[in-house]
C-alpha positions as CSV (number, residue, x, y, z in Angstrom):
1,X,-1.8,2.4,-15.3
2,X,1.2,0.3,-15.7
3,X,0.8,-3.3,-14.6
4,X,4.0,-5.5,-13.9
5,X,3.5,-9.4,-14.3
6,X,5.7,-11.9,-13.4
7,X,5.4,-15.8,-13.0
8,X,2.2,-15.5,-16.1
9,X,1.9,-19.4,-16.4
10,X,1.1,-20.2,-12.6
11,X,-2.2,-20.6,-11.5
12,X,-2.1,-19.0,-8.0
13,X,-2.4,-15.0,-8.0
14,X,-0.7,-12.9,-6.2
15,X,-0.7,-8.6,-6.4
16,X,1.4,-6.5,-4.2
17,X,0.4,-2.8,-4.6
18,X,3.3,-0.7,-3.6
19,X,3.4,2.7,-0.4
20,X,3.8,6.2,-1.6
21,X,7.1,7.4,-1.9
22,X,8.5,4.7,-3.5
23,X,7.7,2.7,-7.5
24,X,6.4,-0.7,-8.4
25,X,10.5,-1.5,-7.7
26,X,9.6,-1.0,-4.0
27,X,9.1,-5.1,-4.7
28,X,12.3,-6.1,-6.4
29,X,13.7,-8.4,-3.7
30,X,10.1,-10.0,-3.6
31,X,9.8,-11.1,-6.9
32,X,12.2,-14.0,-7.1
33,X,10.9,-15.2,-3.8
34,X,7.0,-15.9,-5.3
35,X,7.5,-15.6,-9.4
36,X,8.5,-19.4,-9.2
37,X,4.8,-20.4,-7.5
38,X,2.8,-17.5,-8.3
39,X,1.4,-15.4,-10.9
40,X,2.6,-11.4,-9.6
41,X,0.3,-8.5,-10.6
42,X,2.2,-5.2,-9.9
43,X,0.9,-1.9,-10.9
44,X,2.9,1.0,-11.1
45,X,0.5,3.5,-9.6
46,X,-0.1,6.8,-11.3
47,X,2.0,9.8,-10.5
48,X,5.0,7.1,-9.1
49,X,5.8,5.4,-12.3
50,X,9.0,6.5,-14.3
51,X,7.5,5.6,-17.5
52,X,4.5,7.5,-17.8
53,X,4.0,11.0,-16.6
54,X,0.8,11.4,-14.7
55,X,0.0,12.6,-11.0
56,X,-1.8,10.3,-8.4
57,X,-5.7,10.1,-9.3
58,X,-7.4,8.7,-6.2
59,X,-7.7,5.4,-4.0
60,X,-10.9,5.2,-5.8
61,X,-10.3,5.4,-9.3
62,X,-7.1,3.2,-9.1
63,X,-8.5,0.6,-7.1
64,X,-11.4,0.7,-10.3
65,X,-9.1,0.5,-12.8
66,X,-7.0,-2.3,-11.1
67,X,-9.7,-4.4,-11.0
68,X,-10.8,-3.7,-14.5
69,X,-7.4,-4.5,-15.0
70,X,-8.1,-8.1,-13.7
71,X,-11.5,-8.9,-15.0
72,X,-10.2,-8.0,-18.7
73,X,-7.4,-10.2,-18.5
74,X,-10.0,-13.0,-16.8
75,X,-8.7,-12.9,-13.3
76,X,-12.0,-13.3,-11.1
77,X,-9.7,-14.9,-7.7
78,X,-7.1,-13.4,-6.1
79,X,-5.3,-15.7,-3.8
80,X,-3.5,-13.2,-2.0
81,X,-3.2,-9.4,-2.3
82,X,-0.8,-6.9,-0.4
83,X,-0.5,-3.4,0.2
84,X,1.5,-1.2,2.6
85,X,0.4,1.7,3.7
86,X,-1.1,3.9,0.5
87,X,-1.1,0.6,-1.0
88,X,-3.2,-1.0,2.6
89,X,-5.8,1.6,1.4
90,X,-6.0,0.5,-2.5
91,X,-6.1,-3.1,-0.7
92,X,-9.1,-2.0,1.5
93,X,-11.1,-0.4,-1.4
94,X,-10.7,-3.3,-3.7
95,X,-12.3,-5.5,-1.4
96,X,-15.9,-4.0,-1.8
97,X,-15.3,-4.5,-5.3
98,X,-17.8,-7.6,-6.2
99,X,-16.1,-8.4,-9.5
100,X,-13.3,-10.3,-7.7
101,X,-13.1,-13.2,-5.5
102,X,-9.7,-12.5,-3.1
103,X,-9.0,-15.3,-0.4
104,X,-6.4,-13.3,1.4
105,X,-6.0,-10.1,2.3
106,X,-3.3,-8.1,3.8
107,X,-3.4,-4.8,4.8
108,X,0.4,-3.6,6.1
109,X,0.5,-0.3,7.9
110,X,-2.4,1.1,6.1
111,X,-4.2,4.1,6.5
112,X,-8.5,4.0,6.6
113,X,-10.5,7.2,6.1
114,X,-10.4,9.7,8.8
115,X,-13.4,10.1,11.0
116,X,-13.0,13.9,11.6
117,X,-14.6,16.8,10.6
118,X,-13.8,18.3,7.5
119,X,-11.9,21.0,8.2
120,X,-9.7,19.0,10.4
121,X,-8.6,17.2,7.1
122,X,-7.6,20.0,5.5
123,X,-5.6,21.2,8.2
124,X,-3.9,17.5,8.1
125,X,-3.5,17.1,4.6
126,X,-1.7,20.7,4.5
127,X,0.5,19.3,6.9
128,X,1.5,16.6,5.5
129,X,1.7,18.4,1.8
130,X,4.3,20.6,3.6
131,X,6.6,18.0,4.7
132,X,6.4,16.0,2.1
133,X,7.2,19.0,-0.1
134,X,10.5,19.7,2.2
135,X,11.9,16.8,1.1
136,X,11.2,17.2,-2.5
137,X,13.2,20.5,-1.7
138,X,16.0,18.7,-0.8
139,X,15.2,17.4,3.3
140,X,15.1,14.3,2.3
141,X,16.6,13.5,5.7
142,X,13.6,15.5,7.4
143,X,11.5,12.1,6.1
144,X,13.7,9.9,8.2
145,X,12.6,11.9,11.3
146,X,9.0,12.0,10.1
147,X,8.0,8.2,9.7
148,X,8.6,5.3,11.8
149,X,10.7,3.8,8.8
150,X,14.2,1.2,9.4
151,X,17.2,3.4,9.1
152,X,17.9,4.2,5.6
153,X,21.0,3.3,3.8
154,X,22.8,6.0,1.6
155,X,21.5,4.2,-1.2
156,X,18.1,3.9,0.4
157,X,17.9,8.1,0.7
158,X,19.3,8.6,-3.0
159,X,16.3,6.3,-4.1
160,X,14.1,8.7,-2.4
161,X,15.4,11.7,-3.4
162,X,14.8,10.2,-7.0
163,X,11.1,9.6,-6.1
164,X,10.8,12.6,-4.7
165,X,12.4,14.3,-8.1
166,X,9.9,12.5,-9.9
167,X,6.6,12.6,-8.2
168,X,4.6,16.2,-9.0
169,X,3.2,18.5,-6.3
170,X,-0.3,17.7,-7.2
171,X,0.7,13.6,-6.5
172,X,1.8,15.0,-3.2
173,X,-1.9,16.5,-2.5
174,X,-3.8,13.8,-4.0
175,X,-2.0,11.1,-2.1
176,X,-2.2,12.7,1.3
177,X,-5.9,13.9,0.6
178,X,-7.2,10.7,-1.1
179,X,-5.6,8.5,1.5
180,X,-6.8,10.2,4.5
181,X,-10.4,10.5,2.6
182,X,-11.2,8.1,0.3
183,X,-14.6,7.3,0.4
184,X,-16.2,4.0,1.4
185,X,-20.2,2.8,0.9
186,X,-22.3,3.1,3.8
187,X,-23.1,-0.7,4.3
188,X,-19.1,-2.1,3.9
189,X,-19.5,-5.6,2.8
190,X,-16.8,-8.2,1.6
191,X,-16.8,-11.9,0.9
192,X,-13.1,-12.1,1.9
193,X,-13.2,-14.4,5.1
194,X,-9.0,-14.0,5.6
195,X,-8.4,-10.4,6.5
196,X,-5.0,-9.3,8.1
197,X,-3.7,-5.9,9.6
198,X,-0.1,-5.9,9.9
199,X,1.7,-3.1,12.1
200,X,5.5,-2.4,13.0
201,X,6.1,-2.4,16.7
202,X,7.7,1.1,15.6
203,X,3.9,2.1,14.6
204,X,1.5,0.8,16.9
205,X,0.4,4.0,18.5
206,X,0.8,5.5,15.0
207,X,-2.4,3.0,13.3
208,X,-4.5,2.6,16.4
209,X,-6.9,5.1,14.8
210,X,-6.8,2.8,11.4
211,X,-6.7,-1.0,13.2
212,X,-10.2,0.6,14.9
213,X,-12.0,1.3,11.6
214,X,-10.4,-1.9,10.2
215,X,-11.8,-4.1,13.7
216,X,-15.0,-2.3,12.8
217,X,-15.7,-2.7,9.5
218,X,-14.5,-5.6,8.5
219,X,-14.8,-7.8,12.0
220,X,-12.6,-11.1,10.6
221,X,-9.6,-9.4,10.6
222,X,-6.6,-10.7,12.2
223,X,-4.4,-8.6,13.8
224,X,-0.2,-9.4,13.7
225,X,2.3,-8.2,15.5
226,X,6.0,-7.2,13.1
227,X,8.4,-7.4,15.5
228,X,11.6,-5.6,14.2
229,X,10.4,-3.7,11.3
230,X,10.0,-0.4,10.6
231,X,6.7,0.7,8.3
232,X,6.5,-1.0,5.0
233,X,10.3,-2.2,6.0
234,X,9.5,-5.6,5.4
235,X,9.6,-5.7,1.1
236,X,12.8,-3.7,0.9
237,X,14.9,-4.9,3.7
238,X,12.9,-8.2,5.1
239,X,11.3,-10.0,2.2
240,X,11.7,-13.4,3.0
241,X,9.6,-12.6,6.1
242,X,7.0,-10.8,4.1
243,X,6.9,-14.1,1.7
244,X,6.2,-16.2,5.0
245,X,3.6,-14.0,6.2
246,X,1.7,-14.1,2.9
247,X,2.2,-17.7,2.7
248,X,0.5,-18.1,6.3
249,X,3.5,-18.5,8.6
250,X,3.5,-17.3,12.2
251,X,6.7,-16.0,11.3
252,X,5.8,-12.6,11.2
């Protein structure tokens, strides 16, 4: 897996781990908002990185392999870490993971294990295989309609299209699957005391199945509000307020 640093002499660490759909660019206009005051880690996560062909593993293994990532390269505190939506659920796995310290955590839009019976998964994740799939055919406008997302740009769909070109079937599968089923210890533990779910006012309805398992497991969380913001809008089209939000503002 690819890993992205910026900002390599500052003390504080920062990693933002990036939605489906979209690369590790999906944080472009962040970086020059924190490289200055933080040390970035950004992985490019398998199947959605242009320079290396592979297909999406698992929430498991990458979260794994991103902290292996850190401990070789003697990062045992993570000041902050982020993740939107796919990336909520790599944040979520990672902090089980004993080998890191992280002080602050913030889980955007993301999506927990489903608490269904099997077969209903399958029925789910064929779902949302299918639509996905339609817009790798060519409805990339059928993805508009599909996700509470901010209303995309021209530009904005030809990025997706790209992704889309990109990404393999079998990354489709695996992220849908692993997302929705990604497995999680039967005593969930984590020495992270600053826990945050952040949902779009567009999505509220959408994650009241994930903000439950979230409330239940891991009790400390905080719960915010992101007024006028679609899901995982805030990197691409409202940085600054994602900056402020990591930073502790009330901003957000």
């Amino acid at each position: 897996m690819n890993i992205h640093e910026y900002g390599n002499t500052n003390s504080k660490v920062v990693v933002l781990i990036h939605p489906s759909i979209v690369m590790w660019d999906y944080y472009e206009y962040v970086i020059p908002l924190m490289e200055k005051d933080y040390r970035l880690i950004i992985p490019a996560l398998p199947g959605y990185d242009p320079d290396v062909k592979s297909d999406f593993s698992s929430v498991e293994e990458i979260s794994a392999e991103l902290v292996d990532y850190l401990v070789a390269n003697r990062i045992t505190k993570v000041d902050h870490i982020y993740g939107c939506s796919m990336g909520g659920s790599i944040v979520i796995r990672t902090l089980i993971d004993k080998r890191i310290v992280i002080d602050h955590a913030v889980i955007d839009g993301g999506i927990t294990p489903y608490q269904l019976p099997w077969i209903v998964t399958r029925f789910i994740a064929i779902k949302d295989f299918l639509l996905i799939s339609m817009g790798k055919l060519g409805g990339i406008k059928l993805l508009e309609k599909a996700f509470d997302t901010d209303e995309l740009s021209e530009e904005d769909i030809r990025y997706a299209a790209k992704v889309l070109k990109m990404i393999s079937y079998r990354t489709i599968w695996n992220t849908f699957d692993s997302c929705n089923n990604y497995s999680m210890p039967d005593e969930i533990k984590t020495d992270c005391k600053k826990i945050e779910y952040w949902y779009a006012d567009t999505e509220e309805r959408a994650r009241k199945k994930d903000m439950e398992y979230v409330g239940k497991y891991f009790p400390q969380t905080v719960f915010k509000l992101v007024k006028n913001a679609g899901h995982g809008g805030l990197a691409p089209f409202q940085p600054e307020r994602l900056v402020k939000g990591l930073k502790g503002s009330d901003v957000i």
